[in-house]
C-alpha angles and dihedrals in degrees: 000000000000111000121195124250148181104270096172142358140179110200126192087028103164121205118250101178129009096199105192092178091049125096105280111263133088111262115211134184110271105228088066099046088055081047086053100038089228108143130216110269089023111134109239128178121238118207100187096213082193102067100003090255115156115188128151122215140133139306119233128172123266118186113292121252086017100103091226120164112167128174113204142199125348094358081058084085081066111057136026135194106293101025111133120231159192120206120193140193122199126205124187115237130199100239096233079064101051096089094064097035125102133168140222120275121185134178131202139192134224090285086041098255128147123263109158136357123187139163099238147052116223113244118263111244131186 
């Protein structure tokens, strides 16, 4: 049986552009996606912490080392410059493989640099 996880996520992405008039996707700077390992094309699920939206759609390059984070046609109804994200690829595992897999866990700051990344979340506790 093969059971669907999170493969890769960016939490606290903040929108830099919101381009109605672009090809629909969500661009995002380079460097971060090969952190990532989220490939362009790859769908990829967007939760705006910002207004509660939740959309998927698919990755596509922006300029390394720019910050960039643009959502683009119709999902730029979604998100606007200054939300705050998370952005979140999935990957199917075969369930005798689940113990020794772990995801990637990036964390950026306000201008959508890396501060941490780590393979696991803390449990939540009362």
């Amino acid at each position: 049986m093969t059971l669907t996880f999170l493969k890769s996520k960016l939490h606290g992405a903040h929108v830099t552009h919101s381009e109605l008039e672009y090809d629909g996707s969500c661009a995002i700077d380079s460097d971060i996606l090969a952190q990532a390992s989220i490939h362009e094309y790859e769908k990829i699920d967007i939760y705006n912490i910002t207004n509660g939206e939740r959309f998927s759609t698919y990755a596509i390059l922006a300029q390394p080392g720019s910050g960039i984070i643009s959502v683009n046609g119709a999902a730029a109804h979604k998100a606007n410059p200054g939300d705050k994200l998370v952005i979140c690829s999935y990957i199917d595992i075969e369930e005798d493989q689940i113990k020794k897999y772990k995801p990637i866990l990036i964390y950026l700051d306000a201008d959508n640099k890396i501060i941490k990344k780590t393979a696991s979340i803390a449990m939540q506790l009362v």
